[in-house]
N, C-alpha and C positions, 0 to 999 in steps of 0.2 A: 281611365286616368281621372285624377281626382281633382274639381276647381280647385283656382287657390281659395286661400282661407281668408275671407275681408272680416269677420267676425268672429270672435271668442266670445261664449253665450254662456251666461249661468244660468241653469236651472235648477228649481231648488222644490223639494220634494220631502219636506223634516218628517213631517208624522209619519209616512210611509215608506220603506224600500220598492224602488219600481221594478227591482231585481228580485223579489222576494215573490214566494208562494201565492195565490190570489186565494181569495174564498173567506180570510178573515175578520174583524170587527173595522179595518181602517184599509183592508186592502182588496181594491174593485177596479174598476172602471179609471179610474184617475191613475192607477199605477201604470197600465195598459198605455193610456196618451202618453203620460212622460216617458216610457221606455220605449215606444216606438216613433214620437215626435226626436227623440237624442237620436235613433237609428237613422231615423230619416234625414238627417241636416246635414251632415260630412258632405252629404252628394249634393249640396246646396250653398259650399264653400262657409260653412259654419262649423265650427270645432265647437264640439258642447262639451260640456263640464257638467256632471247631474249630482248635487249634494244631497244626500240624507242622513238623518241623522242615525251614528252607529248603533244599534240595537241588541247586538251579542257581540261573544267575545269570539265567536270563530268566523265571520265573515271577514274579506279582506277589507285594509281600510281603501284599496283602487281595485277596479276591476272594469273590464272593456268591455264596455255591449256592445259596440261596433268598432271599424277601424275611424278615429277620428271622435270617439264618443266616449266620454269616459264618465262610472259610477264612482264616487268618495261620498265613504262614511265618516263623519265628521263626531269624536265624542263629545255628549253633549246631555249630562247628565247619565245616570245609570245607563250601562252596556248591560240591558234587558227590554222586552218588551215592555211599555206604560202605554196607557190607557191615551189616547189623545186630548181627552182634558186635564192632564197630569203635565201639559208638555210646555205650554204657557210661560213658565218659570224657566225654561232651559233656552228660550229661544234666542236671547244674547248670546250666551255662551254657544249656540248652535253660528249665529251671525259671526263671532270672533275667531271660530272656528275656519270658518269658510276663508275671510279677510288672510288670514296667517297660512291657508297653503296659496291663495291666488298671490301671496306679495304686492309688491308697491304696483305692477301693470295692472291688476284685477280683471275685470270683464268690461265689457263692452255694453252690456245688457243682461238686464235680469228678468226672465221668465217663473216667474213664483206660480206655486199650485197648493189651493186650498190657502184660507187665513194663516195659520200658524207660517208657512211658506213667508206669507206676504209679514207677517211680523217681523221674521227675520230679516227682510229683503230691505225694510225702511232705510235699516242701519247701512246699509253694503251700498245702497242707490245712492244717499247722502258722499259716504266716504270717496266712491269711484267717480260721481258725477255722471252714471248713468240711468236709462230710461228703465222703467219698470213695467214690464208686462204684467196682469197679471190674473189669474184664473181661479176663479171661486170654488167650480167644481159643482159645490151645493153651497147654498143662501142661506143661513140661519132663518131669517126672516121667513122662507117659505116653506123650509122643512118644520119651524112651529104651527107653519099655518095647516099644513098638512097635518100635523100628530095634534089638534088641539084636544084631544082623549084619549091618546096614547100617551104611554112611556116614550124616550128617549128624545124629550126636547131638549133645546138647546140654551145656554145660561147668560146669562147678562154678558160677562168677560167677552164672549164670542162674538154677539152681536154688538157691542162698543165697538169689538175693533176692526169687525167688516166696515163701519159707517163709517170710521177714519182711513182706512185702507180705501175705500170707495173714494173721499174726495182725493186723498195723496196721489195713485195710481197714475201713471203717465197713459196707460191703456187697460180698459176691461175686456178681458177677452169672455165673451159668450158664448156655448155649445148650441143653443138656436133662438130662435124670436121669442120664446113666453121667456129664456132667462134673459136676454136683453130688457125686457118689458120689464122684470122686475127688479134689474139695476138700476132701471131709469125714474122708475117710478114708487118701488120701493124702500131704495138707496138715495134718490135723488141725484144720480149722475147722468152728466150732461151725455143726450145722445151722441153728442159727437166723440166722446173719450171711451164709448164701444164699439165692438169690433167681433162680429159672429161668426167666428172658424170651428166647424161642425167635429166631431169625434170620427176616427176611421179607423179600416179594418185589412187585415192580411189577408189579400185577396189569395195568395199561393197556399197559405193555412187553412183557410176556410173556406174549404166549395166542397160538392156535395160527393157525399159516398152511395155506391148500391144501399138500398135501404134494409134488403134480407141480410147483405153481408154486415153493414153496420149491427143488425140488430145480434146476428149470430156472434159478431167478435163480444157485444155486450152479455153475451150471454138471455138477454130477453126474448120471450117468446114472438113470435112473425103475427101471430094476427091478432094480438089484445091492441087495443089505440093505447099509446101513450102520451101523456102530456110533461111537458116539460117544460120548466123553472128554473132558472140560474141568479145566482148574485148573494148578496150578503144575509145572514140569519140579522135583519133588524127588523125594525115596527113596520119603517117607513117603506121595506118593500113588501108588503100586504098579503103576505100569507095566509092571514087570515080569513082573507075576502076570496083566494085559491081553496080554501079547504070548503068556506062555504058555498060557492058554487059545483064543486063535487058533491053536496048534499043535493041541490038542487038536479044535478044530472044521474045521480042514486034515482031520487025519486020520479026522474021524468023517463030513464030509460035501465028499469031493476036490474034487468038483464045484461046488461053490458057489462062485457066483463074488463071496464077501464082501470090505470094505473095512473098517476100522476108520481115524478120523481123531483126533488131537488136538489139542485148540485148547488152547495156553496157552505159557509163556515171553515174556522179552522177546529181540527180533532188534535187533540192531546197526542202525545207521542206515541205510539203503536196502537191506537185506536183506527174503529172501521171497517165496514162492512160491505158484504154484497149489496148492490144494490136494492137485490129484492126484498134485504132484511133491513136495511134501514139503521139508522145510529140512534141511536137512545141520547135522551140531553145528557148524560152524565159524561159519550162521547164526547163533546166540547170545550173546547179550550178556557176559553172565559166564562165568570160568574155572567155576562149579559146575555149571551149564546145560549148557556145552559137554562135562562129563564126564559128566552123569547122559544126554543125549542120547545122548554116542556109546556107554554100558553100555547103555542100551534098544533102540536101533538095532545093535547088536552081538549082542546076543539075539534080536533078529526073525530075522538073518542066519541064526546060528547052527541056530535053530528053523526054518529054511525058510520063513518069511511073510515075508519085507524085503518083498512085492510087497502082499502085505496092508494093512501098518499103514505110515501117516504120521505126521510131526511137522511141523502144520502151520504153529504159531507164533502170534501172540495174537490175536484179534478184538474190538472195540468191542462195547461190552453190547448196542448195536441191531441189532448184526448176528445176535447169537446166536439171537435167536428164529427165523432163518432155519436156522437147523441144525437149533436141537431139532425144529423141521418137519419136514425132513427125512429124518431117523435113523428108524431102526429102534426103537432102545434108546439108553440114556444106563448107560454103563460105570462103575461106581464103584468101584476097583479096591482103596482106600486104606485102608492099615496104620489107622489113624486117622483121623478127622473129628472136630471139635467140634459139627459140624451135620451140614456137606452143603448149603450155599447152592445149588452148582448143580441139586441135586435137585430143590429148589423149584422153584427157575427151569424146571427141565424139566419139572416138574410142571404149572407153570400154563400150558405149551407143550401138553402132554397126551402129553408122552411118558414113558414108566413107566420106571424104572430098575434096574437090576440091581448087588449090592454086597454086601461082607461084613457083618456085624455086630458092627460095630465101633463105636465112640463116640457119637456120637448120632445115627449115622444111621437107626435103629431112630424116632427120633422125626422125622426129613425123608422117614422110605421108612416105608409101611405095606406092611407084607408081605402079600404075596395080594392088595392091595387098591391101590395107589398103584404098586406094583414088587416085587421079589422080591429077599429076604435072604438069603446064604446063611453057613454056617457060617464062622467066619473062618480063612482059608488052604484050604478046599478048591477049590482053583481047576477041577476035573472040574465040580462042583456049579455053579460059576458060567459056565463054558460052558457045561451044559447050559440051563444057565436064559435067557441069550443066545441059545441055537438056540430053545430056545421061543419068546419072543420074536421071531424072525426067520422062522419056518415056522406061527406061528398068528397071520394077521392078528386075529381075534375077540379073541381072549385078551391082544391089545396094546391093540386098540383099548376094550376093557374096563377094562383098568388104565390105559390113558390117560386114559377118563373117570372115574373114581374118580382117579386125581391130579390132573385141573384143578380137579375137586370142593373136592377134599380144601385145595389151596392157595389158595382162595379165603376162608381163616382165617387164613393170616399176610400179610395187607397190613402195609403198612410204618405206616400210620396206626392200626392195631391195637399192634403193636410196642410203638410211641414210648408208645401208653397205658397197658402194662404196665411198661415201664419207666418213667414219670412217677411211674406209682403207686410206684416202690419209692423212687423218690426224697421223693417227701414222706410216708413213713413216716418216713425218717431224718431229712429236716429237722423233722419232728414232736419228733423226740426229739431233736436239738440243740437246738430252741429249751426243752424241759424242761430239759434237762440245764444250760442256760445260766442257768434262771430267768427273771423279770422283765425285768432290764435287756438281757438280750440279744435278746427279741423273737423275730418269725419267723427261719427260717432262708434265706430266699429274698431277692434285693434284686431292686429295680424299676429 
């Protein structure tokens, strides 16, 4: 039987569909929290409402991810995919959008994810007179800091309106302590207007399979090591620095007959391949995809592994536990993380990960204990910690069990509690702030 409902909760989710395919240029890890944070709330006496903006012309504009949870696409500029710096200019019409199906009640609270989110949320906080939660995701500010010689930084517009989002925001909500640090410090928000509720994982989806049968349903051979890679074809998750410690493990161990796979990007419509053949950049979706593929596949060449490493192209969340099975190691290669979702996710597979120490993955990877951190940019360090991994079964199979352990703390019903809580803190102190006449802060 289901609480009753003290709260009606918008969450707003413009640049991405959290109902949509994962593996693309805007769709990762954030899609993941908002469709399983909405799943999670019904059983928490919270009716969610999840807005994104409509994107094609054949998705419905309602559809139910849970009982008590509902997707709307809201039209708001072209019904097609755009680029997420394209999206800036719709995000009123995305805001008026929302306002005209909620009516004159609205919401109670608004849970914003990513800036464009929060852009639209300004308007909607103002008009209902409610609290704003709300979730960066990623920080402009650190994702330049990270690519200061790469491609794919980020532009003035964006950073203007995190700094004004940053003072407005009634709560920032942070994935661990380096993104807390650098709201506070980087943003200048008062520590007490953050609030660190960690990313979580489907514990009944993800735990581990026989490793022969996973590898045989893969069709991969039983005794080459595999490594393995997941998340988006961009700069910032460090491809690069993966292809070049497979040179260094070429030449420290000739003989080994290793593979490294990645799963992620979106593919063009009937594009893709076996894994062990790999997608070519022309495979992908987008003009950014197809350049960061052919720079990463240009460098394999160049470094002598093209035979090594693949670009496999994206996988359904179900299929995944059938990799993390599989692999050896889970490769985390990235300039940045605001977590590290797939870590978890490999985690509660029981596969230990290997990774810089970089943004919060220090809190999804326990070093020595869960996976192994290494310094950030010494990529020697992190092949070696990859051959470890691939030449001591024990010492995998240890940090594998210490990571299902360890992730059997972030279910996604744990989550949704921590952030509930930070929510009626704030509706606590709107309904103060309001006095008498204005009551709770929650509507039924």
């Amino acid at each position: 039987m289901s609480p009753p409902v003290w709260l009606r909760a918008a969450l707003l989710s413009m640049h991405t569909d959290p109902a949509g395919p994962l593996g693309g240029e805007a769709a990762g890890g954030m899609n993941v929290y908002v469709r399983e944070l909405a799943r999670a709330l019904p059983a928490l006496g919270v009716r969610a409402d999840v807005f994104t903006r409509a994107a094609d012309a054949r998705s419905p504009s309602l559809a139910e991810l849970a009982p008590g949870a509902r997707l709307v696409r809201i039209p708001a500029g072209p019904r097609r995919p755009l680029h997420k710096d394209r999206l800036l200019p719709h995000a009123e019409r995305f805001a008026r959008g929302i306002e005209a199906f909620a009516g004159a009640e609205g919401y109670g609270l608004l849970s914003c994810h990513y800036w464009l989110s929060g852009v639209a949320g300004e308007r909607l906080a103002r008009a209902w007179g409610a609290p704003l939660a709300l979730r960066f995701h990623t920080v402009a500010l650190q994702k330049n800091e990270a690519l200061s010689t790469a491609p794919g930084r980020e532009g003035g517009a964006r950073l203007r309106a995190e700094a004004r989002l940053a003072r407005r925001a009634d709560a920032l909500l942070a994935s661990s302590p380096a993104e807390a640090e650098i709201l506070a410090e980087g943003l200048g928000v008062d520590g007490r207007r953050i609030r660190i509720v960690p990313c979580g994982v489907d514990l009944e989806r993800f735990a581990p399979l026989p490793r022969a049968r996973a590898r045989a349903a893969l069709g991969l051979p039983e005794g080459a090591p595999l490594i393995l890679s997941v998340g988006r074809l961009d700069p910032i998750k460090g491809l690069d620095r993966l292809v070049d410690a497979l040179a260094l493990l070429r030449a420290r161990r000739p003989r080994l007959a290793l593979r490294a796979l990645h799963l992620g990007g979106a593919l063009r419509p009937g594009r893709g391949a076996p894994p062990e053949a790999g997608c070519p950049p022309e495979d992908f979706a987008t003009a950014s995809q197809r350049a960061e593929a052919r720079r990463i596949l240009g460098r394999a060449r160049k470094a002598g592994v093209a035979e090594l490493f693949r670009l496999a192209g994206p996988r359904a969340q179900e299929d995944l536990p059938l990799y993390y099975s599989a692999a050896d190691a889970l490769a985390l290669p990235s300039r940045h993380e605001s977590f590290g979702l797939v870590a978890l996710e490999a985690a509660a597979c029981g596969l230990p990960a290997v990774g810089f120490r970089v943004g919060g993955l220090p809190q999804a990877v326990e070093d020595g204990g869960s996976g192994l951190l290494l310094p950030e940019g010494d990529v020697g360090a992190f092949a070696e910690a990859l051959l470890r991994l691939i030449e001591d079964p024990a010492e995998r199979a240890r940090l594998g069990a210490r990571a299902r352990e360890r992730a059997g703390r972030f279910s996604w019903s744990a989550v949704a509690a921590w952030e509930v809580s930070v929510w009626k803190k704030l509706l606590g102190r709107a309904a103060l702030a309001a006095g008498p006449a204005r009551g709770g802060g929650g509507r039924s």
